[in-house]
C-alpha positions as CSV (number, residue, x, y, z in Angstrom):
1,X,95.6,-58.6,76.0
2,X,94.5,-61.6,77.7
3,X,92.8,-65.1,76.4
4,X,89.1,-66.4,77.9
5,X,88.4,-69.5,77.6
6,X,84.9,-70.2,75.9
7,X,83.2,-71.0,79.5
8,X,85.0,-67.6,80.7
9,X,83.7,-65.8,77.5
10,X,80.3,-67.0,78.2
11,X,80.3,-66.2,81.9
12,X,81.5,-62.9,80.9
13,X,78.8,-62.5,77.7
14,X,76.0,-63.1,80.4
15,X,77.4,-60.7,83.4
16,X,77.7,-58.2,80.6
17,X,74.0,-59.1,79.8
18,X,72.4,-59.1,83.4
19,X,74.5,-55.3,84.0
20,X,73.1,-53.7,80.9
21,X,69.4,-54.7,81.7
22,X,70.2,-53.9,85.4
23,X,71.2,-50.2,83.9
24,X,68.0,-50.2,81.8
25,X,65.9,-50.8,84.7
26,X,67.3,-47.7,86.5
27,X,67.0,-45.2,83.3
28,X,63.7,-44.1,83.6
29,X,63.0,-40.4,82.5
30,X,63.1,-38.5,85.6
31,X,63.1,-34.9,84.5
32,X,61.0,-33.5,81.3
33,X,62.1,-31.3,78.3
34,X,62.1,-27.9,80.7
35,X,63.6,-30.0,83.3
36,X,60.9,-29.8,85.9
37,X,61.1,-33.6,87.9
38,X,58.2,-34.9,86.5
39,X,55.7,-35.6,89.7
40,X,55.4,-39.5,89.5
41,X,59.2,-40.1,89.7
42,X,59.2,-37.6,92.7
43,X,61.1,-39.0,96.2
44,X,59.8,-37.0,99.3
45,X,59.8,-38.3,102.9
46,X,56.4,-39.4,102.6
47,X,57.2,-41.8,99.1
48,X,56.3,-45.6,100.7
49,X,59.3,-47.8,100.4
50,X,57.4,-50.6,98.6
51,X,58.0,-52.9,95.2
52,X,55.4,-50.8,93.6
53,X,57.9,-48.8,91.1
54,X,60.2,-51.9,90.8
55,X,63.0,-54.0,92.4
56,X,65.6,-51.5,91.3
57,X,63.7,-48.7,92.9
58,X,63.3,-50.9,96.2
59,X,66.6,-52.4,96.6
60,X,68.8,-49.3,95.6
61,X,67.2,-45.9,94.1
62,X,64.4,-45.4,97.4
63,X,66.7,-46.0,100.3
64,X,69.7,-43.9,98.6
65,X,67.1,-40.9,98.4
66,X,65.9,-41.5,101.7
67,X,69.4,-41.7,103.9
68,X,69.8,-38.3,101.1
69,X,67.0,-36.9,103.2
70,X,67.7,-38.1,106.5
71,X,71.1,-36.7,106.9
72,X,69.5,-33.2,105.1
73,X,67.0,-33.0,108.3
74,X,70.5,-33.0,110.5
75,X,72.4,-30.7,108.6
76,X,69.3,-28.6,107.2
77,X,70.6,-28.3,103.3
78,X,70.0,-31.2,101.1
79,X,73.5,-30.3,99.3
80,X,75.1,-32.1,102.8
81,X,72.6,-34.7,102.2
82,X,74.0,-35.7,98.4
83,X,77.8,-35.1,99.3
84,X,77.5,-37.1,102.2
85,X,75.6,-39.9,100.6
86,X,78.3,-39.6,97.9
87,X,80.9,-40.0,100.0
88,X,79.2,-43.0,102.1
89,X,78.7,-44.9,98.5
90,X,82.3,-44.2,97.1
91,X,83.6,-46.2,100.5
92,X,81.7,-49.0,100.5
93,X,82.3,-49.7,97.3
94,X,86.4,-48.9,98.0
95,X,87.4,-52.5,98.4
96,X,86.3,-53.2,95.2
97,X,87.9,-50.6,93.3
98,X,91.4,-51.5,95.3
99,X,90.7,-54.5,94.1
100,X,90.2,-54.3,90.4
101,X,92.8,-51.6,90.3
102,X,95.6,-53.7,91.9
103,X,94.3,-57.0,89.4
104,X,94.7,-54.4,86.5
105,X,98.0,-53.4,87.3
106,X,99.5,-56.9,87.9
107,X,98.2,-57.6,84.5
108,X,99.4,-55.0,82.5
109,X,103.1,-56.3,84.3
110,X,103.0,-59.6,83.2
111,X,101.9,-58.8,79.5
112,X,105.5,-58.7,78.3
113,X,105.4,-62.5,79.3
114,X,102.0,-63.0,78.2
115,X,103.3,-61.7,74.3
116,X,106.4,-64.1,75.1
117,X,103.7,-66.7,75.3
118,X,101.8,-65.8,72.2
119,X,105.1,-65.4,70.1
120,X,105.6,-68.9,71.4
121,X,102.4,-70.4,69.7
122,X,102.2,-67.5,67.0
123,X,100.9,-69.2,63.7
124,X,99.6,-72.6,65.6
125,X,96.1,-72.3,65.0
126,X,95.0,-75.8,65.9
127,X,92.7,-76.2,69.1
128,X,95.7,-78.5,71.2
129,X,98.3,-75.6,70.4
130,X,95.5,-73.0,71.4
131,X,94.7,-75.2,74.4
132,X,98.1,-75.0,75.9
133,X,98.9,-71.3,75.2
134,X,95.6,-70.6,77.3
135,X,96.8,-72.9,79.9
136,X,100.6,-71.7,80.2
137,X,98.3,-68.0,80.3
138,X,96.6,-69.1,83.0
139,X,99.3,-70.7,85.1
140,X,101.6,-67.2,85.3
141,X,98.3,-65.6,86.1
142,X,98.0,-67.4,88.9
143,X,102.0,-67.4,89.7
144,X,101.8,-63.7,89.8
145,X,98.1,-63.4,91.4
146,X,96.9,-62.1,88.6
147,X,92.5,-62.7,88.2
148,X,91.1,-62.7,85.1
149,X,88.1,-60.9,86.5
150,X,89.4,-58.8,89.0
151,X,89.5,-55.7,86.4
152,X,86.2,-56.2,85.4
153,X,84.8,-56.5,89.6
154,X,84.2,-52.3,88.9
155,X,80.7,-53.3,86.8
156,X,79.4,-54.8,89.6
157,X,79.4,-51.2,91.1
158,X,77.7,-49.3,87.9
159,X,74.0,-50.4,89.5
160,X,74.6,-48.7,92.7
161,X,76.2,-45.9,90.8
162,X,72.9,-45.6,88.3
163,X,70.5,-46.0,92.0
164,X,72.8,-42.6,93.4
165,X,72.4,-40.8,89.4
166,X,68.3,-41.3,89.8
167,X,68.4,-40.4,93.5
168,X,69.8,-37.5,93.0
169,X,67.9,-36.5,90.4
170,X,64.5,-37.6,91.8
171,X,64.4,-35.9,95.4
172,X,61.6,-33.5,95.0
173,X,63.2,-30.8,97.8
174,X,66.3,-30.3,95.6
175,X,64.5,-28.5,93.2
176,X,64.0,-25.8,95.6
177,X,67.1,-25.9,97.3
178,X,69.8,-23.1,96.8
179,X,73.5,-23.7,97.7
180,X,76.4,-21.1,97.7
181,X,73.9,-18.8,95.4
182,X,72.8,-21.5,92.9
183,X,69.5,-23.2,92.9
184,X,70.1,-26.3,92.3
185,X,67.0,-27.3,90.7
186,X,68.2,-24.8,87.7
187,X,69.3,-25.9,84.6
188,X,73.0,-24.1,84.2
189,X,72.1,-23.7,80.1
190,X,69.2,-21.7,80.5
191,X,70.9,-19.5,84.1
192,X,74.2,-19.1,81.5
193,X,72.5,-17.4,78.3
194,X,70.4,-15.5,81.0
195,X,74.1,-13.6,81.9
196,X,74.0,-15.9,85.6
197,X,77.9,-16.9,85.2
198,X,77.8,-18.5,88.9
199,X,76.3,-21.6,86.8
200,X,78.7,-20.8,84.0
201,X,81.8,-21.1,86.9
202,X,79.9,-24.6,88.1
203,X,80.2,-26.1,84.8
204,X,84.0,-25.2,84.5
205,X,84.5,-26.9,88.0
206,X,82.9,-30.0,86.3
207,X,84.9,-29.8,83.6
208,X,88.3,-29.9,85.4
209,X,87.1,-32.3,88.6
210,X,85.8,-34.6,85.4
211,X,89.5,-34.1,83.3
212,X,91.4,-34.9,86.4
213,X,89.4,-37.4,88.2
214,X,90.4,-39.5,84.4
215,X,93.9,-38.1,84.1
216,X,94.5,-39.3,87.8
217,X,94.9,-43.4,87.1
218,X,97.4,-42.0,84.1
219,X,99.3,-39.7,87.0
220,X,99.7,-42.5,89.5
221,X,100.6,-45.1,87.0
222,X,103.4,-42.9,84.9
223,X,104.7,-42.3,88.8
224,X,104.9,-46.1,89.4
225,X,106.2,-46.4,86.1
226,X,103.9,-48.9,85.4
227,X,102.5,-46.7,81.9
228,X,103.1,-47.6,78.9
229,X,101.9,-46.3,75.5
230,X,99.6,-48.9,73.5
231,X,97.3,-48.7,70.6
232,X,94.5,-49.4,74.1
233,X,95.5,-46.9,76.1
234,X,95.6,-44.6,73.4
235,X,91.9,-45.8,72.1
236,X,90.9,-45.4,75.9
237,X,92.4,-41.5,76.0
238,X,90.5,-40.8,73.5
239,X,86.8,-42.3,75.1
240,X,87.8,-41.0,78.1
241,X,88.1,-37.2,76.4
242,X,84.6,-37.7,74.9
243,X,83.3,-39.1,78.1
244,X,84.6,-35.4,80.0
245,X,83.3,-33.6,76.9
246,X,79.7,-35.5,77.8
247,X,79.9,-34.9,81.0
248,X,80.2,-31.6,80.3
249,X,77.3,-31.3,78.1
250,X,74.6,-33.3,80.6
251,X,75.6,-31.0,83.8
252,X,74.9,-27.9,81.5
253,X,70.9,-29.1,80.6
254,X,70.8,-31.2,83.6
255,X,69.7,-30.0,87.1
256,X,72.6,-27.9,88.8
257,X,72.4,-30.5,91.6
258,X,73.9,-33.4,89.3
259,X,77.0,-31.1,88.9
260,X,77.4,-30.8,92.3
261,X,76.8,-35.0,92.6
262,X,79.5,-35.1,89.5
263,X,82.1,-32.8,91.5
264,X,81.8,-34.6,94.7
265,X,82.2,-38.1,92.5
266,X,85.0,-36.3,90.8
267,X,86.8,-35.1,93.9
268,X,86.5,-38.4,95.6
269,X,87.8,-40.5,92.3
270,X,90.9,-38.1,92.4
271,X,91.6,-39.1,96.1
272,X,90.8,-42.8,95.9
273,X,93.0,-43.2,92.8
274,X,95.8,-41.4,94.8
275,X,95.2,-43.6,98.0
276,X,94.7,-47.2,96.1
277,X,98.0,-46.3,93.7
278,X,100.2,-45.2,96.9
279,X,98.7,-47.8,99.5
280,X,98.0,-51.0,97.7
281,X,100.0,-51.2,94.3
282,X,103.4,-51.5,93.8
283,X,106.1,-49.5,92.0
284,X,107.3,-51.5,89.5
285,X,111.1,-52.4,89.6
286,X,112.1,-55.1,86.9
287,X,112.5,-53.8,83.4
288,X,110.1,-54.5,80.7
289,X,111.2,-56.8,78.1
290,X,111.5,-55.3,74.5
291,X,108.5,-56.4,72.4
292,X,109.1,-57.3,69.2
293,X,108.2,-55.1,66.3
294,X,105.5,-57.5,64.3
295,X,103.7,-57.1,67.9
296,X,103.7,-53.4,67.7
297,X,102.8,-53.6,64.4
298,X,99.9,-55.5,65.2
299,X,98.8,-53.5,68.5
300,X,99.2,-50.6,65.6
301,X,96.8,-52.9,62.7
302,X,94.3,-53.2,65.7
303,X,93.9,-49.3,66.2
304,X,93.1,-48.6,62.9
């Protein structure tokens, strides 16, 4: 847990704010009830790159689709085009993830001194106690490097993630494409209950890339011994098992080719997490002062 001041808590309030209508924007239907791409939202070589479907389609959504179709004229399968674009999205936007990773983890090391802190001012509610627990906060933040924002840098990225999601989706030659046997304009759902397991197989290698790709952060950070059990991480296990269990769900009524854009995401999370964790945060070597137990109670009072 760390404290915001009221500016910080508006800055953040309004970044929040600007990121969800930015997601709005870029959450247009693409794909009916039968999951035929509707014709309007189509992306074909020919589609002018112009303002007329919006600034979110201009700046991010039309160029993603059309480097998508470039590099499929190269290779001659648009499945090359949408793991390469994939791949060429996931590194630009590395230095950000190292980033917000390595903030994250020097947090979650100096929160035994953060709760020293708040034990220290515990029961002080008047705003000149508040004031100085905020700014002794602040000051081993910055002793120990720590920013405030740096774990929350990763939203900045969700827009260009959302402009790859409606690419993907919106590229009209995909729906006529077929890769290793599966067409991946198909929707798994309908190829499953039809006795096509090849889509049943696709949706299992989801499942696991998706389960992993999560599990991976928990892997490296139990390795660095930099884990420990709270009533957040345990909240965030269990979003992070409803989030695999949705992903799940949207690659079986969704267009095969988003399950191959999910695996590709997947396998690249798994190998990012592993190189961020091994290359740019350290193990962690000083033992963790013992909390004391009406702070666990409270992390406990919180959960429920």
């Amino acid at each position: 847990m760390f404290v915001l001041d009221r500016n910080s808590k508006k800055y953040l309030k309004l970044a929040i704010l600007m990121l969800v209508l930015v997601a709005l924007t870029g959450c247009t239907r693409n794909i009916d009830s039968n999951g035929v791409l509707i014709a309007d939202r189509a992306i074909n070589s020919s589609t002018p790159w112009n303002m007329a479907n919006g600034i979110f389609d201009f700046i991010l959504v039309i160029p993603l689709a059309k480097l998508i179709l470039m590099i499929t004229d190269i290779f001659g399968n648009v499945a090359a085009g949408v793991v390469a674009v994939t791949i060429i999205v996931n590194i630009i936007i590395l230095p950000v993830m190292i980033k917000s990773t390595v903030s994250t983890q020097r947090m979650q090391l100096v929160q035994p001194e953060v709760l020293k802190i708040q034990n220290k001012y515990r029961g002080r509610k008047d705003q000149a106690s508040q004031m100085r627990m905020q700014q002794e906060i602040s000051e081993l933040y910055k002793k120990n490097n720590v920013s405030m924002f740096g774990s929350l840098t990763t939203l900045v990225t969700l827009p260009i993630m959302i402009a790859m999601w409606q690419s993907v989706q919106r590229i009209e030659i995909l729906y006529g494409t077929v890769f290793l046997g599966i067409n991946l304009g198909s929707i798994p759902m309908g190829q499953i209950t039809g006795g096509n397991f090849a889509y049943l197989a696709l949706i299992l290698l989801v499942g696991v890339t998706q389960f992993f790709g999560i599990q991976m952060t928990n892997i490296m950070m139990k390795k660095k011994n930099t884990y420990r059990e709270t009533a957040q991480t345990k909240q965030l296990k269990m979003t992070n098992n409803i989030m695999t269990v949705f992903i799940i769900y949207m690659a079986a009524i969704m267009p095969a080719a988003m399950s191959l854009y999910w695996i590709t995401t997947n396998v690249i999370n798994i190998i990012r997490t592993w190189y961020i964790y091994e290359h740019h945060v350290e193990e962690k070597k000083r033992s963790e002062p013992e909390i004391p137990d009406y702070v666990k109670r409270d992390e406990t009072n919180k959960d429920k």
